[in-house]
C-alpha positions as CSV (number, residue, x, y, z in Angstrom):
1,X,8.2,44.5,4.0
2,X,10.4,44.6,7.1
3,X,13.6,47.1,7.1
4,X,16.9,45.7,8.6
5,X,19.7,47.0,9.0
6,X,22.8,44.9,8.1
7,X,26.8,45.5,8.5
8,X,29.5,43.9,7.6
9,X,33.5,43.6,7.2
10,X,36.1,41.1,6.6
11,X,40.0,41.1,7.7
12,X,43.0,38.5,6.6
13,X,46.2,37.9,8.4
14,X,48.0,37.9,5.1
15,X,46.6,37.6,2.1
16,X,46.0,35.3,1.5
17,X,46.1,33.9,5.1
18,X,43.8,32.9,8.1
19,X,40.8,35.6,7.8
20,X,37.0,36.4,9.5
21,X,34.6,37.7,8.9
22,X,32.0,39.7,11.7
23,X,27.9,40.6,10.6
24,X,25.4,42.6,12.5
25,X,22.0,42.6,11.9
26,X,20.0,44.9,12.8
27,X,16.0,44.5,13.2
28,X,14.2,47.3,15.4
29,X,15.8,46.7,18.7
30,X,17.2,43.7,18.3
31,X,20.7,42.8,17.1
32,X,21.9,39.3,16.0
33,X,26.1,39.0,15.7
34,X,27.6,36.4,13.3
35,X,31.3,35.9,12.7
36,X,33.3,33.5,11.8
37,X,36.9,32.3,9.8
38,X,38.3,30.4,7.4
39,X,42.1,29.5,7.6
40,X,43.6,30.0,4.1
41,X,41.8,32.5,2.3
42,X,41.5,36.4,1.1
43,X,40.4,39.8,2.8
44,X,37.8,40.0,-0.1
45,X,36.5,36.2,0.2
46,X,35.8,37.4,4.0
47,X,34.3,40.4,3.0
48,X,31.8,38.8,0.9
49,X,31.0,35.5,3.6
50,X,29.5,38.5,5.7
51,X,27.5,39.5,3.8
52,X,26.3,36.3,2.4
53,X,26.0,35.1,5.9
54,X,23.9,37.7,7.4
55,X,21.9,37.5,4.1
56,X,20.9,34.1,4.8
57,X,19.7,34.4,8.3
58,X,16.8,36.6,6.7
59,X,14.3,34.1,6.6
60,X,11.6,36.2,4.5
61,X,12.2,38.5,1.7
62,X,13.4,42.5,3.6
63,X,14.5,45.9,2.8
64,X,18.0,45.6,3.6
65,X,20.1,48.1,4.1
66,X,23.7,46.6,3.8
67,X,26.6,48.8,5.4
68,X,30.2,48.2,4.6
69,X,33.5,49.1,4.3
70,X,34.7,47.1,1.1
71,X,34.3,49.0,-2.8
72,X,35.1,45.7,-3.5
73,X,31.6,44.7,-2.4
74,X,29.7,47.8,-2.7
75,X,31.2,48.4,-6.3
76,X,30.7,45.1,-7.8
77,X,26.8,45.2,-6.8
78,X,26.0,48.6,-7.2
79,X,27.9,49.4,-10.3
80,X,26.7,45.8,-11.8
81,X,30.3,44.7,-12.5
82,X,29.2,41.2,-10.6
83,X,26.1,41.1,-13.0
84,X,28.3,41.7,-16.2
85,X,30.6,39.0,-14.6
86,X,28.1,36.0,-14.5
87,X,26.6,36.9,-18.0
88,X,29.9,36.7,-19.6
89,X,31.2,33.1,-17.3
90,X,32.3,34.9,-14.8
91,X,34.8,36.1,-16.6
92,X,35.7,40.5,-16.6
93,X,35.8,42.7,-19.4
94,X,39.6,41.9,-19.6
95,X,38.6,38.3,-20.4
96,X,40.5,37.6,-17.1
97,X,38.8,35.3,-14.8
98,X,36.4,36.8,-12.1
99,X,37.5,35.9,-8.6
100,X,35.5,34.8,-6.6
101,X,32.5,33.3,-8.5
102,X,31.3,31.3,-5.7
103,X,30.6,33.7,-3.5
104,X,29.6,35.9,-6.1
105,X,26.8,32.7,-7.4
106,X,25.9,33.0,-3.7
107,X,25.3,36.4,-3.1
108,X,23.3,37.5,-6.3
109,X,20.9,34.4,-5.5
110,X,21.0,36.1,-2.4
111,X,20.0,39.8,-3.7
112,X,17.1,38.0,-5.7
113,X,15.5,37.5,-2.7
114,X,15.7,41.0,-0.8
115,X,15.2,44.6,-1.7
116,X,19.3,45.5,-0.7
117,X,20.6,48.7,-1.1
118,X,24.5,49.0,-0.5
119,X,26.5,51.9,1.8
120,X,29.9,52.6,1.7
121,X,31.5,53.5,4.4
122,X,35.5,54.4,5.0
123,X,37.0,51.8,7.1
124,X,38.6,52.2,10.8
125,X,36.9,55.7,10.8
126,X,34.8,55.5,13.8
127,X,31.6,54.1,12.5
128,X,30.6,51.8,15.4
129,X,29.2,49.3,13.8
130,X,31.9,49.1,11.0
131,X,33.9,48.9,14.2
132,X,32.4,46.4,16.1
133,X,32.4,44.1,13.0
134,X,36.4,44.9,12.4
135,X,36.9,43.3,15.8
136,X,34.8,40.3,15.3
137,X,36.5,39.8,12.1
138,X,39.7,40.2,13.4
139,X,39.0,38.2,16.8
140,X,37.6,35.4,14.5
141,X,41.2,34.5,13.1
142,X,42.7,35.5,16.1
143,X,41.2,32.3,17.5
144,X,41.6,30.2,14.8
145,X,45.4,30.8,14.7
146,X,45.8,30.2,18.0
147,X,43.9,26.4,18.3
148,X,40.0,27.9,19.5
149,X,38.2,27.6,16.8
């Protein structure tokens, strides 16, 4: 099974507001950058389209190593909160609505698929990937609020 190397992060101007989203993907020497944006919607939503969208441009089942700088992610896969979510109608433990379910359906089709284990890292830190993916996120809605995209 082939091991790639995916990160990830997700920024809103507001929030809700115009947001992006940046990916890179990372396959022995080759990288492949995704971004993107959505013009109403939420840091988290952003968060979990890179994933999802980096996800899907595996096009057989890989070892995935997925770094990013969202607990919000990271948490809701690793500590099965997202799991718990969908068996109980996507509602949480509160009873309150999970947000999200969408993305959530999405994603855990997605982690079906692939062998993905999740990193955390802390955001703006200096991680250079983290980085790199905090400026095409943020360059993303950039250009959408100003007419590019």
């Amino acid at each position: 099974m082939k091991h790639v190397s995916i990160y990830t992060d997700g920024a809103c101007s507001g929030n809700p507001g115009p947001g992006g989203y940046g990916a890179i993907i990372v396959y022995k020497d080759t990288e492949k950058v995704l971004s993107g944006a959505e013009a109403n919607t939420t840091n988290n939503r952003m968060e979990l389209t890179g994933v999802i969208e980096a996800l899907s441009c595996l096009k057989e089942p890989c070892q995935v190593t997925i770094t990013t700088d969202s607990k919000y992610v990271s948490d809701a896969v690793t500590k099965g909160w997202a799991k718990g979510w969908q068996a109980n109608g996507w509602r949480k433990a509160d009873k309150k609505p999970a947000l999200n379910s969408d993305l959530w359906e999405k994603l855990l089709r997605l982690l079906e698929t692939h062998d993905v284990t999740f990193v955390w890292c802390k955001g703006h830190a200096g991680h250079p990937y983290n980085e790199r993916c905090d400026r095409l996120a943020v360059a993303g809605y950039e250009a959408l609020k100003s007419g590019k995209k």
